[in-house]
C-alpha positions as CSV (number, residue, x, y, z in Angstrom):
1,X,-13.1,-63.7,-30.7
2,X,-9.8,-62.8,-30.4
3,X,-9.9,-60.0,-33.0
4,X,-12.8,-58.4,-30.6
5,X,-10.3,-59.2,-27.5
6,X,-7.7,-57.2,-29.3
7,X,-10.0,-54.1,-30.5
8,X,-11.6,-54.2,-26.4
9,X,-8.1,-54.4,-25.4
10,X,-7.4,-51.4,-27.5
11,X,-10.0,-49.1,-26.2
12,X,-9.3,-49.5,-23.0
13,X,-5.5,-48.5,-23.5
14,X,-7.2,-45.1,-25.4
15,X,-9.7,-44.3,-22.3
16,X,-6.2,-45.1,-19.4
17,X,-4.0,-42.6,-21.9
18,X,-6.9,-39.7,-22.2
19,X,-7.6,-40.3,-18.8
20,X,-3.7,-40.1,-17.7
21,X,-3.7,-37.0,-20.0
22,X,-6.9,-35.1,-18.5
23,X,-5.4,-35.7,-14.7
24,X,-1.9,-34.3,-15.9
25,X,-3.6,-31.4,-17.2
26,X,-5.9,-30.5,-14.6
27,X,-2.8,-30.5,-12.3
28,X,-0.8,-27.9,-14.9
29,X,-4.0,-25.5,-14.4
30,X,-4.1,-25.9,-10.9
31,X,-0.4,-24.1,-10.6
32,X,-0.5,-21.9,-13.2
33,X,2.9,-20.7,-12.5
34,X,3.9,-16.9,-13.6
35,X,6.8,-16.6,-15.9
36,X,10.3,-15.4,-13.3
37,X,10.9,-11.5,-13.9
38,X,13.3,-10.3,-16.8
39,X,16.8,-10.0,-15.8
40,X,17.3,-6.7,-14.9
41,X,13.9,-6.2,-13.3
42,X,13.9,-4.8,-9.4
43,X,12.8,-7.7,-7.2
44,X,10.2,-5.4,-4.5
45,X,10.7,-6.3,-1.8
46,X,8.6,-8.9,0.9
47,X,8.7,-10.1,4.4
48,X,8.8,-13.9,5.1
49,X,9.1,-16.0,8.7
50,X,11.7,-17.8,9.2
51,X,11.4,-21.0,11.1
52,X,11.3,-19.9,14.3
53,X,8.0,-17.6,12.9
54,X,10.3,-14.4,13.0
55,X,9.0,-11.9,9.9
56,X,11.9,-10.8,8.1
57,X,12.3,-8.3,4.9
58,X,14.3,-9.0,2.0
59,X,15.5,-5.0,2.4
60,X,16.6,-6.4,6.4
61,X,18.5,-9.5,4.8
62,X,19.9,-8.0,1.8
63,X,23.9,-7.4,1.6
64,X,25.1,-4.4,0.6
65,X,26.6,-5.8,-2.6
66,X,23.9,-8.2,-3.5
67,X,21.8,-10.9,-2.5
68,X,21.3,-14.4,-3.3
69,X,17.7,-16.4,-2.7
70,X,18.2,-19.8,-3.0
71,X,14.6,-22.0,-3.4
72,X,15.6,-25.3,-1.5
73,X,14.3,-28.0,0.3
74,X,14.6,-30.6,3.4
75,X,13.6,-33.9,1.6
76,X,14.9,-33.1,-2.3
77,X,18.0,-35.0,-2.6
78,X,18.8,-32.8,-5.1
79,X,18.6,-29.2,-3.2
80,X,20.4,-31.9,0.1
81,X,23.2,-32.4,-2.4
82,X,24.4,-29.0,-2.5
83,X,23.9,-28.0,1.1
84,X,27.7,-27.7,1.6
85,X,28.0,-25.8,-1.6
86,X,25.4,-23.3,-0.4
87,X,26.9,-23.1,2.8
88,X,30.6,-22.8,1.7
89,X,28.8,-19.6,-1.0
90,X,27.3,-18.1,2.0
91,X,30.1,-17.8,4.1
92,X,33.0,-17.2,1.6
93,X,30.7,-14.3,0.1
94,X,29.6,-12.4,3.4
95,X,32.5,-10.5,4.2
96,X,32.7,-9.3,0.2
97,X,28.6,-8.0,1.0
98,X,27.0,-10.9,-0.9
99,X,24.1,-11.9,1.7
100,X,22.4,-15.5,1.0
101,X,19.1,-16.6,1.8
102,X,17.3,-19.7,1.4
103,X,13.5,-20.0,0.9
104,X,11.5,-23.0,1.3
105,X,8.3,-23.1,-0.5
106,X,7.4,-26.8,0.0
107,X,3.8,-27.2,0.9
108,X,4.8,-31.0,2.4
109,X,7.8,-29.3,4.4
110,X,6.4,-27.8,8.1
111,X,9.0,-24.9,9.2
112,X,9.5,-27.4,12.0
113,X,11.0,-29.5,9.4
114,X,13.2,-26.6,8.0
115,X,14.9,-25.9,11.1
116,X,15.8,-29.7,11.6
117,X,17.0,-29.7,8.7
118,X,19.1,-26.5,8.6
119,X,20.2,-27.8,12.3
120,X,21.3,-31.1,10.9
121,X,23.0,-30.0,7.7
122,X,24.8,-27.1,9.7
123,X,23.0,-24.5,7.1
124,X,24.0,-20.8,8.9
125,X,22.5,-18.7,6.4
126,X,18.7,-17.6,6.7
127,X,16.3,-19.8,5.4
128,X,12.8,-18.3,5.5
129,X,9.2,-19.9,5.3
130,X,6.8,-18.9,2.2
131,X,3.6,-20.8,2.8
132,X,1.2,-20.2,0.3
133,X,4.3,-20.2,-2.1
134,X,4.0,-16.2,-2.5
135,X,6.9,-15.5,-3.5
136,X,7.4,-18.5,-5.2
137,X,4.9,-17.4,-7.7
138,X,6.3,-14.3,-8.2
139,X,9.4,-15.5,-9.1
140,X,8.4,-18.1,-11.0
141,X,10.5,-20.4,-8.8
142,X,9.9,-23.8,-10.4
143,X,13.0,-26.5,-8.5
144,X,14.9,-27.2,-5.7
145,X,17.6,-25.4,-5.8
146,X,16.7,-22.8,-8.3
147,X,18.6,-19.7,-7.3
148,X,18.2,-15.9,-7.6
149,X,21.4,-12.9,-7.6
150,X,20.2,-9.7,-6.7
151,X,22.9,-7.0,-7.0
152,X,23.5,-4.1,-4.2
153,X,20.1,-2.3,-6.0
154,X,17.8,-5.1,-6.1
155,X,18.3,-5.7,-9.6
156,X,17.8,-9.1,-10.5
157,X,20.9,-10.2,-12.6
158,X,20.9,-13.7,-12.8
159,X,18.2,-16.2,-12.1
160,X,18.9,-20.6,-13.0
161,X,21.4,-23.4,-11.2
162,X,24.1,-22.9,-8.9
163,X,26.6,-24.7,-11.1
164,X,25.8,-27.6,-13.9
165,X,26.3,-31.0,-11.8
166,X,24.3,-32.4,-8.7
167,X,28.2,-34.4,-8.4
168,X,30.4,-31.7,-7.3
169,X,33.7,-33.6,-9.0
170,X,31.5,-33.5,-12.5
171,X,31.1,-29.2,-11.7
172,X,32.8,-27.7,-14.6
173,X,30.5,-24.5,-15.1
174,X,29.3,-22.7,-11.5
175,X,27.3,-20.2,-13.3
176,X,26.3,-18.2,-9.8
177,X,29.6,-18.1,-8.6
178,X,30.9,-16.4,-12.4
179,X,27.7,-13.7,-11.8
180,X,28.7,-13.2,-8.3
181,X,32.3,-12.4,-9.2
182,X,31.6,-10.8,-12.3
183,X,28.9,-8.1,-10.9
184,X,31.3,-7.4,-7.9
185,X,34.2,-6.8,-10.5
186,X,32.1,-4.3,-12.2
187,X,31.1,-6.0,-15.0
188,X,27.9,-7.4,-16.9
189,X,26.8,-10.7,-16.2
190,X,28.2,-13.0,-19.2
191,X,25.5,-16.0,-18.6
192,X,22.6,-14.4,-16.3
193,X,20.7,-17.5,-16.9
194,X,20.8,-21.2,-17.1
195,X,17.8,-23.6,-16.4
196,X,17.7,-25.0,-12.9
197,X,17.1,-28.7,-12.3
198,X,16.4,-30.6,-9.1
199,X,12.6,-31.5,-7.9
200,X,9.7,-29.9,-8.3
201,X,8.5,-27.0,-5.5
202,X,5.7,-28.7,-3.8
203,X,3.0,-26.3,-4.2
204,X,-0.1,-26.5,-1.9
């Protein structure tokens, strides 16, 4: 009796596991995500709202020396943990033609919530609205914050994390800041990429 407890017991586990399985993957198909461009590739441009439901172009928001879209997030306490950081990269870049941008993709995230948030946090920089996740998809933006470096031509030169620790006082490598510096110096981009981490974009 126990013997056929432990063999019932053991299918069950099987069917919960294939089940688990069959639901995880049925959620990978549903966001197929595209693989980001190649660095060097020419971002086209696009128009997003921002929260107030203005349309704006990335060719109206770029910076004359490059621009830097930064996927991010209201509710992430990830993306909320580098708020300063992006705000202190924003405004110490601006007057050297380094434009920032932030883009929130979340399907749970209303661009009500976005400009609370950007209110509260004391974000300046633009943070624009892509429902639908457009251009998301097209950038194969995966994590809040996952960002993107565009130099003066559109040329995408550096796509991954703003720097290697959520804990600014563990940073040791701020791999944005090094392609920032680095492309306005004239020079090739020593690391254009290194995987971002944070939470998933909520896609809808």
């Amino acid at each position: 009796m126990k013997k056929l407890h432990a063999v019932s017991l053991m299918i069950a586990v099987v069917f919960a596991v294939a089940a688990f399985t069959a639901g995880g993957n049925a959620r990978a198909v549903d966001f197929d995500i595209p693989a980001p461009p190649a660095i060097g590739a020419t971002i086209v441009d696009f128009t997003l709202p921002d929260a107030n439901g203005t349309n704006h172009s990335l060719a109206s928001l770029a910076g004359k020396s490059g621009t830097v879209l930064i996927f991010i997030a209201t509710q992430c306490p990830v993306s909320n943990a580098y708020n300063e950081r992006m705000e202190k990269l924003a405004t110490e870049y601006k007057a050297r033609g380094i434009n920032v941008v932030g883009i929130n993709a979340n399907s749970t995230e209303s661009a009500a919530d976005v400009k609370t948030h950007a209110a509260e946090k004391h974000l300046s920089f633009p943070i624009l609205k892509d429902n639908g996740n457009k251009i998301a998809d097209a950038l194969g933006a995966t994590r809040t914050p996952e960002a993107y470096f565009l130099d003066g031509k559109n040329k995408l030169v550096y796509h991954g994390r703003i720097d290697n620790s959520r804990d600014e006082t563990q940073v040791v490598s701020s791999e944005l800041r090094e392609a920032i510096d680095e492309t306005l110096a004239g020079k090739p981009v020593a690391k254009s990429t290194a995987n971002a981490f944070g939470c998933s974009i909520k896609r809808g």
